[in-house]
Phi, psi and omega in degrees: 000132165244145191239152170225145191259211179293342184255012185080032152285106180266175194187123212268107184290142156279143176261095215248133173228116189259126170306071177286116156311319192123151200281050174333300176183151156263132142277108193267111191250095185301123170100310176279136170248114165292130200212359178258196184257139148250204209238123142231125150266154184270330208266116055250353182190156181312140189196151159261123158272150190204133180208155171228255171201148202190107178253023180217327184247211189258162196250333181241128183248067173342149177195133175286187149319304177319320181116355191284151162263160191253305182190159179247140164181185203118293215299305186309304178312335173108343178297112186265316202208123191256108170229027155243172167321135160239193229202118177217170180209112166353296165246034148240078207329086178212129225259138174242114184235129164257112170238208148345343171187179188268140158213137166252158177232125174294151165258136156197078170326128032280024216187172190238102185271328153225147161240187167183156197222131151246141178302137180195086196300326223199061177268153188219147183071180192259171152299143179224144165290179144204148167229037164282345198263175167296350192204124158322116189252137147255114161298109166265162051042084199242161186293087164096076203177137173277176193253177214206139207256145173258000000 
């Protein structure tokens, strides 16, 4: 087969071979720049968490298998810009971000349905869980400091 283009240049098409594994779905999250790792999880439903940066939309993304968004949420919280690693835990569907303050956000899709914040002037690194104990701890971080459970 030969294709030619507008000035009358031909050419004998090629076959090219890329290594792809494969596409599942593009999400496109109008308004967010990603900037954390994100979290997958099954719980409150299969999901990819995801976060970023948003000066109009919630900054944190639920995103289905599917390619769907599950939920969104940060804007209530005040959260514009996730720009460490966050932290989440299943089982009480709950999102952990250290910015400018510690804040957790309950999951109950479409939406991030409550939050809450506690002060951490000079937090550093992401939040991390531990579930080793009889009751679950999150650790933060704060600048010149060991870190400490919240």
């Amino acid at each position: 087969m030969t294709v030619v283009d507008a000035v009358g240049n031909a050419s004998v098409v090629k076959s090219i071979s890329v290594d792809v594994s494969r596409v599942r779905w593009i999400q496109k999250l109008a308004g967010v720049s990603l900037t954390s790792a994100p979290v997958i999880s099954s719980q409150p439903a299969p999901q990819v968490i995801v976060a970023g940066s948003s000066p109009s939309n919630d900054a944190i993304v639920g995103v289905k298998p599917t390619g769907g968004i599950l939920w969104t949420g940060g804007a209530a919280a005040g959260i514009k810009s996730v720009t460490r690693n966050i932290a989440y835990d299943p089982s009480a569907s709950v999102v952990y971000v250290l910015g400018s303050a510690f804040y957790a956000l309950h999951v109950l899709p479409p939406s991030s349905d409550k939050f809450c914040t506690q002060s951490v002037t000079t937090g550093i690194g992401s939040p991390a869980i531990y579930t080793g104990g009889t009751a679950g701890v999150v650790l933060v971080s704060d600048a010149g400091s060991t870190p400490s459970p919240r």
